[in-house]
C-alpha positions as CSV (number, residue, x, y, z in Angstrom):
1,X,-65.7,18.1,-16.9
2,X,-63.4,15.1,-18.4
3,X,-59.6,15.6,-17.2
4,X,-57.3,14.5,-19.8
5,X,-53.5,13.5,-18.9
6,X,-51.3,13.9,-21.8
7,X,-48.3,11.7,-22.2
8,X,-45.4,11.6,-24.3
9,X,-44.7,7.7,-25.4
10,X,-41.3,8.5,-24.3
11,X,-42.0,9.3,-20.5
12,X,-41.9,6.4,-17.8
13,X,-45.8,6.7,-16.5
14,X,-46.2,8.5,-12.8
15,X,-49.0,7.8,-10.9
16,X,-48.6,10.4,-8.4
17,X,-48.4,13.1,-11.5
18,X,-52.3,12.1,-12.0
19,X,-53.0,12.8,-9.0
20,X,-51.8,16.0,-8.9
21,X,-53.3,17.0,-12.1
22,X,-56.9,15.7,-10.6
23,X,-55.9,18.1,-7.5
24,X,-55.6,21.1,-9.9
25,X,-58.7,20.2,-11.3
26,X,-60.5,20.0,-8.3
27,X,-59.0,23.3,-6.9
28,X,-60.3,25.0,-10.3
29,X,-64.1,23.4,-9.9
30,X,-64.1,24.3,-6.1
31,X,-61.8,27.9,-6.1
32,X,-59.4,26.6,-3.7
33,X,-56.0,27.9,-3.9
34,X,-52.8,25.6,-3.3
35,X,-53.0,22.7,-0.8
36,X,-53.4,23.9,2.8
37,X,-50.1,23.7,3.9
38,X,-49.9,22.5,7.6
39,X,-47.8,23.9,10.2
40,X,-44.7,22.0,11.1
41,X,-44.3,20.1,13.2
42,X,-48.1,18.3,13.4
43,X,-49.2,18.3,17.0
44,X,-51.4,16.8,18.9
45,X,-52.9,18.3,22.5
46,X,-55.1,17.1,25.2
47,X,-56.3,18.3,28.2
48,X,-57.2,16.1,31.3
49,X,-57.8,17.0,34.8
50,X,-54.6,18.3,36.3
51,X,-52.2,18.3,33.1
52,X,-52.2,19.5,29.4
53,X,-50.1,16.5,26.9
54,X,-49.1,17.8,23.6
55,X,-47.1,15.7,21.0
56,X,-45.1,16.5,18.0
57,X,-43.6,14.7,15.2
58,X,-40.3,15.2,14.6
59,X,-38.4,12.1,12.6
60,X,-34.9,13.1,12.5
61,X,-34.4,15.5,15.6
62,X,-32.2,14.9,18.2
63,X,-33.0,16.0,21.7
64,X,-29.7,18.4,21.6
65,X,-31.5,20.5,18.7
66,X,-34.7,21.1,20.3
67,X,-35.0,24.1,23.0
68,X,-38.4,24.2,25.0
69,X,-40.1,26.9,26.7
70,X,-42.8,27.8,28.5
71,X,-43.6,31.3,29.7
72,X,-46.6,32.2,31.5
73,X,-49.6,30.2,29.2
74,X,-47.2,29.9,26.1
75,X,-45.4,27.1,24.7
76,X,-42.7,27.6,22.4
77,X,-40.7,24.5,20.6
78,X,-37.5,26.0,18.9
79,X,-35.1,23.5,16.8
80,X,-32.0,24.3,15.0
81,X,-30.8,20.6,13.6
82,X,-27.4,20.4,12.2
83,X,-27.4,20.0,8.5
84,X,-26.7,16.5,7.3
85,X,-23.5,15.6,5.8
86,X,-22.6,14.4,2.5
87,X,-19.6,12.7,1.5
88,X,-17.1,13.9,-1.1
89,X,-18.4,13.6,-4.5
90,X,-21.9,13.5,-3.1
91,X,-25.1,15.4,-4.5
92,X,-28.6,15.5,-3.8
93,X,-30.9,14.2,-6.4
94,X,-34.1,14.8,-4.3
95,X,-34.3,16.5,-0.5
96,X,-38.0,16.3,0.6
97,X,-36.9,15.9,4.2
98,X,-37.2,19.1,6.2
99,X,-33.1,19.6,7.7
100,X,-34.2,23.9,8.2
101,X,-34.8,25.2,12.0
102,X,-38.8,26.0,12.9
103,X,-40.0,27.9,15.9
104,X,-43.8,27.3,16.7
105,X,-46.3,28.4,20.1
106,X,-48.7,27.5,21.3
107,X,-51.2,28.9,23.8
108,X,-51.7,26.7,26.5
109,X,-55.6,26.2,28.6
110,X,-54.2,27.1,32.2
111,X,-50.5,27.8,33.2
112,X,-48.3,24.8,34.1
113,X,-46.3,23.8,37.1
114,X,-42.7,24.4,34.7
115,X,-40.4,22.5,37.3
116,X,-42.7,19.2,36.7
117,X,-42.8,19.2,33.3
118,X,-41.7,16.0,31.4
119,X,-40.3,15.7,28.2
120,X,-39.7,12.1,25.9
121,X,-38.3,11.9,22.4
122,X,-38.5,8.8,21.4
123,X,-39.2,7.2,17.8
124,X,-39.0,10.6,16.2
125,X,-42.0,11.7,18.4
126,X,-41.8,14.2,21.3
127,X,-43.9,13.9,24.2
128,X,-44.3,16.8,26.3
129,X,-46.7,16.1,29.9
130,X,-47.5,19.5,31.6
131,X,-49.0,19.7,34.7
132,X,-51.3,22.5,35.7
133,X,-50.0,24.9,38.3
134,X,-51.8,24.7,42.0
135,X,-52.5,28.3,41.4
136,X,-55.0,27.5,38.1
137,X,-56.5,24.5,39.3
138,X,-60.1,25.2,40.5
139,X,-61.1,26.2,44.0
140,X,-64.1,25.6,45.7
141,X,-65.1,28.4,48.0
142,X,-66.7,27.6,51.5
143,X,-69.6,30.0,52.2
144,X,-69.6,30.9,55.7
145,X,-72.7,31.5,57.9
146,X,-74.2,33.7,60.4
């Protein structure tokens, strides 16, 4: 299957619109639908022994807008930023940047001491270190004998 790209002599040439034109083409041949949106904001999480570290990207968010949560095994990261401010005679030629609230959980592996819970924003990138609770931390069991 050739992909052709049409172009009026007119129009300034955009690399990025071939790309997307070899994207639809693709999602025809392999009956994909859209592009998988991902959930916002990307996280990472890892486990180790006694704690459970998750990080989010978040360029632009202030600590002030973020509210965090953790009830029982769930997570929840709320933010409602303030909208950025224009100056008179101001307009927007292009807004990619995201500027609208998000609320997202997560289930966490064990439940998590909530008074030791750390929590850095820095760079744009929230760091959130949560230590497992005594009470879900493994026990071994001494077996008694006669």
């Amino acid at each position: 299957m050739a992909i052709q790209i049409r172009r009026r002599p007119s129009q300034q040439w955009d690399p990025w619109s071939e790309f997307r034109d070899f994207e639809r083409a693709m999602n025809r041949i392999f009956g994909e639908g859209p592009r998988m949106q991902v959930e916002y904001p990307a996280i990472n999480v890892w486990t180790g022994k006694d704690d459970v570290v998750l990080t989010a990207e978040l360029p632009g968010i202030e600590p002030d807008d973020l509210d965090i949560t953790v009830h029982g095994t769930m997570l929840t990261l709320r933010c409602s930023p303030k909208e950025q401010q224009r100056g008179d005679g101001e307009t927007y030629h292009r807004r990619e940047c995201r500027h609208e609230g998000f609320a997202r959980s997560w289930l966490l592996p064990f439940e998590v001491d909530a008074d030791k819970i750390e929590a850095k924003l820095e760079n744009g990138v929230l760091r959130l270190t949560l230590p497992r609770s005594e009470a879900s931390k493994p026990k071994k069991v001494e077996i008694q004998t006669t």
